[in-house]
C-alpha positions as CSV (number, residue, x, y, z in Angstrom):
1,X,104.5,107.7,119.7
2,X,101.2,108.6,120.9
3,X,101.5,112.1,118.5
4,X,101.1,109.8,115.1
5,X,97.5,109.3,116.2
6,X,96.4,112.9,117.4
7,X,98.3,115.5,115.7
8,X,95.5,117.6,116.0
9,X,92.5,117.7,118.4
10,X,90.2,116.9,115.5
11,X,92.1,114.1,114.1
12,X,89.8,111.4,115.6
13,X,87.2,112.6,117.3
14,X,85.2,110.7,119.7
15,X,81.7,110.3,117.5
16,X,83.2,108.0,115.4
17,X,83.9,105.2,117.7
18,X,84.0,102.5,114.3
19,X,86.9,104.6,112.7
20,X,88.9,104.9,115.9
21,X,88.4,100.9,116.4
22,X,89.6,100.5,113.0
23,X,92.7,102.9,113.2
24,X,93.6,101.2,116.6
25,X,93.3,97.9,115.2
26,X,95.0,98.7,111.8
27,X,98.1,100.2,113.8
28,X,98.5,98.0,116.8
29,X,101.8,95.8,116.1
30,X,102.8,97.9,113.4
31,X,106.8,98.2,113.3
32,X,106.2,102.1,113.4
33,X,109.9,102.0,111.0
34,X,109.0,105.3,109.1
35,X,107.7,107.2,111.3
36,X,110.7,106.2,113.9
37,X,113.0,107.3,110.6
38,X,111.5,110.7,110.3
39,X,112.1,111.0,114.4
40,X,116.0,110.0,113.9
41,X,116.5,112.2,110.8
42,X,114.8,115.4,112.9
43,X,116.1,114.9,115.8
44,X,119.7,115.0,113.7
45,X,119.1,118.3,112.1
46,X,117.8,120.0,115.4
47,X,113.8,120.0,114.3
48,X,111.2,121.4,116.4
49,X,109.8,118.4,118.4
50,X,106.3,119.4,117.3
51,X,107.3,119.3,113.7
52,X,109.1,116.2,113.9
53,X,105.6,114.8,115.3
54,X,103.8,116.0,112.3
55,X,106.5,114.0,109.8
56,X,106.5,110.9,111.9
57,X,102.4,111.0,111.6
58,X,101.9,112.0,108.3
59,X,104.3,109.2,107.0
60,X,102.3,106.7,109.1
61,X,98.9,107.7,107.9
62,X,100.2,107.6,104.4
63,X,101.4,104.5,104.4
64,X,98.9,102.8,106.3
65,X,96.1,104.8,104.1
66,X,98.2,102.4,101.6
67,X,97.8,99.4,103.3
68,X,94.1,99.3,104.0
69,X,93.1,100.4,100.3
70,X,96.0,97.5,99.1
71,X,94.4,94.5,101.2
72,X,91.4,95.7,100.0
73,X,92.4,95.3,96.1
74,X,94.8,92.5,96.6
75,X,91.5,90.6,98.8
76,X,94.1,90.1,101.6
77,X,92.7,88.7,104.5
78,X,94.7,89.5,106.6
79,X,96.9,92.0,108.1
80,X,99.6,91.6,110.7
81,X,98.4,88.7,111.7
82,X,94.9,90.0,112.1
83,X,92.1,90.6,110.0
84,X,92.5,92.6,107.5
85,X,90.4,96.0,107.5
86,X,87.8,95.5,105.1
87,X,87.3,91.7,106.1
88,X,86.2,93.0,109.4
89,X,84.9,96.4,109.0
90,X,83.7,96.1,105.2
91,X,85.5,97.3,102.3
92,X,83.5,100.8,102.2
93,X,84.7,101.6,105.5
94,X,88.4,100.1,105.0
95,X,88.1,102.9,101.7
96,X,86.8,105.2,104.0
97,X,89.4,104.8,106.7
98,X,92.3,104.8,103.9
99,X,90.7,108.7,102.2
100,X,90.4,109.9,106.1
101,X,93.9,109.2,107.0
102,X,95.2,110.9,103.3
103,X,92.4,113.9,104.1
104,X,94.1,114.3,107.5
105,X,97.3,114.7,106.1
106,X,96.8,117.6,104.0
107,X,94.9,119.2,106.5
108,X,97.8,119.0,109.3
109,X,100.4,120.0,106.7
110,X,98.3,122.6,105.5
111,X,97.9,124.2,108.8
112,X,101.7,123.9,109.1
113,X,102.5,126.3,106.5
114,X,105.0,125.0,104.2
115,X,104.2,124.6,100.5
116,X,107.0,123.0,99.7
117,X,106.4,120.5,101.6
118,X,102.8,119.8,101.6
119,X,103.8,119.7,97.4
120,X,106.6,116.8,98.0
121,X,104.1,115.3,100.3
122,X,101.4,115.5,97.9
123,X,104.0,113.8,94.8
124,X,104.6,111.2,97.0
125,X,101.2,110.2,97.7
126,X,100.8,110.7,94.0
127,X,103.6,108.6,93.0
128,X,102.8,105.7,95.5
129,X,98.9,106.0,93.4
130,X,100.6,105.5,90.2
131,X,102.9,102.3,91.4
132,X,99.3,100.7,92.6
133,X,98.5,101.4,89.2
134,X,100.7,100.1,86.9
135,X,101.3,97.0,89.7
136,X,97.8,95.9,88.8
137,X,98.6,96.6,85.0
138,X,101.4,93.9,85.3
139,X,99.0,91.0,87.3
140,X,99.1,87.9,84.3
141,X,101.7,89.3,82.5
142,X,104.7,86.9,82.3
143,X,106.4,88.8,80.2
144,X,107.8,91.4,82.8
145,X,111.4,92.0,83.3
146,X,113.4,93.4,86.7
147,X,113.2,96.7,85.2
148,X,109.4,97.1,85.1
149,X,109.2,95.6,88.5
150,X,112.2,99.0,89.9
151,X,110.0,101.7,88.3
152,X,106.9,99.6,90.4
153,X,108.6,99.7,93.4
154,X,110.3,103.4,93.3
155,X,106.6,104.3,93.2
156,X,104.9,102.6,95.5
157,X,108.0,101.8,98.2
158,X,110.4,104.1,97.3
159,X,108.1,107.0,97.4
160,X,107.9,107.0,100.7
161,X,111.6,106.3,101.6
162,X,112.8,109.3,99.6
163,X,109.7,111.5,101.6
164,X,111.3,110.2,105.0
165,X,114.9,111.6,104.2
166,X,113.9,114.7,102.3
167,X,111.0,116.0,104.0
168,X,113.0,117.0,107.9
169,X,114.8,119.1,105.3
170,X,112.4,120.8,103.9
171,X,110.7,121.5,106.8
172,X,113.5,123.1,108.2
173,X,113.5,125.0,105.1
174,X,116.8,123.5,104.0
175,X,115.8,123.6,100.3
176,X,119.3,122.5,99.1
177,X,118.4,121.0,95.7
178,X,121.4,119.2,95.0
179,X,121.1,117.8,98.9
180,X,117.5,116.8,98.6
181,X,118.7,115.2,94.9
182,X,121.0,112.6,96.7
183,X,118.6,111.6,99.6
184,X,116.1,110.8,97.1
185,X,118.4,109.0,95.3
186,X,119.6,107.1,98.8
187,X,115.7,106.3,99.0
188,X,115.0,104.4,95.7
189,X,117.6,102.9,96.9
190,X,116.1,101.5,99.9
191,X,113.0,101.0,98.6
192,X,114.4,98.8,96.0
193,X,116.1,97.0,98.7
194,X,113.0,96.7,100.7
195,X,111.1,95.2,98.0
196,X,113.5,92.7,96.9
197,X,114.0,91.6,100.7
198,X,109.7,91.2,100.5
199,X,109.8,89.7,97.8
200,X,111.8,87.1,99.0
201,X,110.1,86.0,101.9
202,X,107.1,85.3,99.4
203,X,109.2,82.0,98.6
204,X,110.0,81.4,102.5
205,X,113.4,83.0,102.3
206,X,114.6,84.9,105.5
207,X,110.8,84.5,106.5
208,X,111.0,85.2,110.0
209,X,107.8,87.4,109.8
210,X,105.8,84.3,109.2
211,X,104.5,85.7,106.1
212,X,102.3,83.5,103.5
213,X,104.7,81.7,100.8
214,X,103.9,81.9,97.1
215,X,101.5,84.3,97.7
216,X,102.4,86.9,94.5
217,X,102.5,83.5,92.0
218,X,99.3,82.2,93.3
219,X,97.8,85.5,92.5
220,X,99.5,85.6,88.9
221,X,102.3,88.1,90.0
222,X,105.8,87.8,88.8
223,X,107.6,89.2,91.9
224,X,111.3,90.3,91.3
225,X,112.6,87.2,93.0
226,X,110.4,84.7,90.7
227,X,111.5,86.8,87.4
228,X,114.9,86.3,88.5
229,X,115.0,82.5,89.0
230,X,112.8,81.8,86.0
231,X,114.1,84.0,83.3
232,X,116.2,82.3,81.0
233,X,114.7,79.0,81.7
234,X,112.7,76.8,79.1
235,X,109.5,78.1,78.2
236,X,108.0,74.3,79.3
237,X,109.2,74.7,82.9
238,X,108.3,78.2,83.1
239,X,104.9,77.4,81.8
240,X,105.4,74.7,85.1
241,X,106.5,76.9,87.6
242,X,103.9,79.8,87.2
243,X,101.7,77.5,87.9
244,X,103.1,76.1,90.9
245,X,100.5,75.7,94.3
246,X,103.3,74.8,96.5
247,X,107.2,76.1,97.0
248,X,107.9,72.6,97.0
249,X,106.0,72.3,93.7
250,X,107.8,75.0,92.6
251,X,111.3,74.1,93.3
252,X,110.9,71.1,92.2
253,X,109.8,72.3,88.7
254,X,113.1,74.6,88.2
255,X,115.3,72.5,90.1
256,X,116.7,72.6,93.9
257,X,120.3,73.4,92.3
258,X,118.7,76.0,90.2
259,X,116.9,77.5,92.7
260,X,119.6,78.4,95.3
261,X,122.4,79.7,92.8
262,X,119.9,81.9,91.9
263,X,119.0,82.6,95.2
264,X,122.6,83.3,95.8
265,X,122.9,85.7,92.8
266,X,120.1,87.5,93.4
267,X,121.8,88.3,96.9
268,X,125.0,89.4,95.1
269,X,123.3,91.7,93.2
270,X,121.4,93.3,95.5
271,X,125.0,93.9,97.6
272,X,125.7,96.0,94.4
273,X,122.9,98.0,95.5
274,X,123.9,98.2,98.9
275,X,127.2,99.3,97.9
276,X,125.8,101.5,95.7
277,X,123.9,102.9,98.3
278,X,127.0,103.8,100.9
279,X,128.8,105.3,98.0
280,X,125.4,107.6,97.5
281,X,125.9,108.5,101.2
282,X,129.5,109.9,100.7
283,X,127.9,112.5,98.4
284,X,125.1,112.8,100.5
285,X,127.7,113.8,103.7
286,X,129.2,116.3,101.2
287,X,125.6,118.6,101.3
288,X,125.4,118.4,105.1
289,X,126.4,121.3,107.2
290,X,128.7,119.8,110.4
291,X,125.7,120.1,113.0
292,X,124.0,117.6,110.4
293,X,126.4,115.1,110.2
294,X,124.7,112.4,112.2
295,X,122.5,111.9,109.3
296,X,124.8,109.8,108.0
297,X,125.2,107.9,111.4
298,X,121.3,107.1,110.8
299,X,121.2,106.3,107.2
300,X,124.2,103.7,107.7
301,X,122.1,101.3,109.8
302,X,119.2,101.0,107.1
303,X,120.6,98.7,104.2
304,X,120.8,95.6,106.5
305,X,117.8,95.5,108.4
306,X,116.2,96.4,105.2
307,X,117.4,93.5,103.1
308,X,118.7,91.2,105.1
309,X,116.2,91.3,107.8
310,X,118.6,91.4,110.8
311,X,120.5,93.9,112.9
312,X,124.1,93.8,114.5
């Protein structure tokens, strides 16, 4: 996937050796899921193999634009295992890196020619912006429900989902409203998904990444995993648990029992989703002309991954 990084000749050019270092370093070990997405999606609907490169980079640079301004904000140290961008490089050039990648974007898509989608790209970006946004809002507020937490993540996660299934169509200049409609619709869907599997892992649940534990709580952020096992509870052990250091502080405030049913139900509901998201795909297969259909093929294999963090 060599084409996410140089799209175009001027993309990183050779005189600035510290932004290079940093781009290598901030996608080295990166899954590459999106981007790998966009490839599947346009290699489906017979796209041009230089536009498909253009999708899979401008999701990348998006999202990891997103990353380096988030650790940034959030003071995560680190990354992937690694440093984080601004620990290392220093906070104005982990800003720096995060406007380059964005400015790239728009000048690559501009030079490809197709307003409609430089304008959905463009909304994404902007919709992503506002879920930072109104994520920091909710920091120390215990009072947030599941709902607040959806419209946070069909912003900042979604966004991008719904770009990776829409945007091969409309640059094939399928502009099929009602089509587009229902793969944005499949990818708030995922996003939510996505999130909720995250989320999870923040209390060592299906953690095979590794990732810190009780990260979001230390920091005074009700994820959608900690609203759901505390809501309803006692305002004296909530008080407790939100002030937990340790998962094993924390479980033992609520309550072992407690603690897995709700684990349980919160898997439960999130198969509702899951199912809600193959009967999304049936409508979805209804827009598709019959050289398209292995769209659906692709979009089939992303629920389980996504929230269950395995494969077949």
């Amino acid at each position: 996937m060599s084409s996410i990084k140089i799209y175009n000749s001027d993309d990183f050019p050779t005189y600035l050796p510290k932004l290079n270092a940093l781009y290598d370093d901030l996608f080295k070990d990166g899954k590459g899921f999106r981007s790998k997405l966009v490839n599947r999606l346009g290699a489906e609907i017979h796209l041009d193999t230089r536009v498909i490169d253009l999708l899979a980079q401008t999701v990348e640079f998006i999202h990891n634009a997103s990353l380096l301004h988030d650790d940034l904000i959030d003071h995560s140290v680190l990354r992937r295992g690694k440093p984080a961008a601004w620990s290392k490089y220093t906070p104005e050039y982990a800003v720096l890196a995060g406007d380059y990648l964005l400015a790239r974007v728009m000048v690559n898509l501009s030079g490809h020619g197709n307003v409609r989608l430089i304008q959905r790209t463009a909304k994404a970006i902007s919709d992503l912006l506002e879920g930072e946004w109104i994520q920091d809002s909710l920091v120390k507020d215990f009072k947030i429900t599941l709902r607040d937490l959806d419209r946070v993540h069909d912003l900042k996660t979604g966004s991008l989902f719904k770009w990776c299934l829409s945007a091969p169509f409309i640059a094939k200049e399928r502009y099929d409203e009602k089509l587009l409609g229902r793969l944005e619709d499949c990818g708030t869907t995922l996003g939510l998904l996505f999130q909720r599997s995250d989320d999870l892992l923040d209390f060592d649940i299906r953690n095979d990444e590794g990732k810190a534990v009780l990260g979001d709580l230390k920091s005074g952020y009700l994820n959608s995993f900690s609203v759901w096992v505390l809501r309803e509870l006692p305002e004296s052990v909530f008080q407790k648990a939100i002030r937990s250091q340790s998962l094993g502080e924390f479980k033992s405030v609520v309550g072992e029992a407690h603690f897995g049913a709700r684990a349980t139900a919160f898997d439960d509901e999130n198969q509702k989703l899951i199912d809600l998201y193959f009967h999304r795909l049936g409508e979805v297969r209804d827009g598709l002309q019959a050289n398209e259909l292995g769209v659906i093929e692709v979009l089939k294999q992303l629920p389980k991954p996504l929230y269950w963090r395995k494969r077949d």
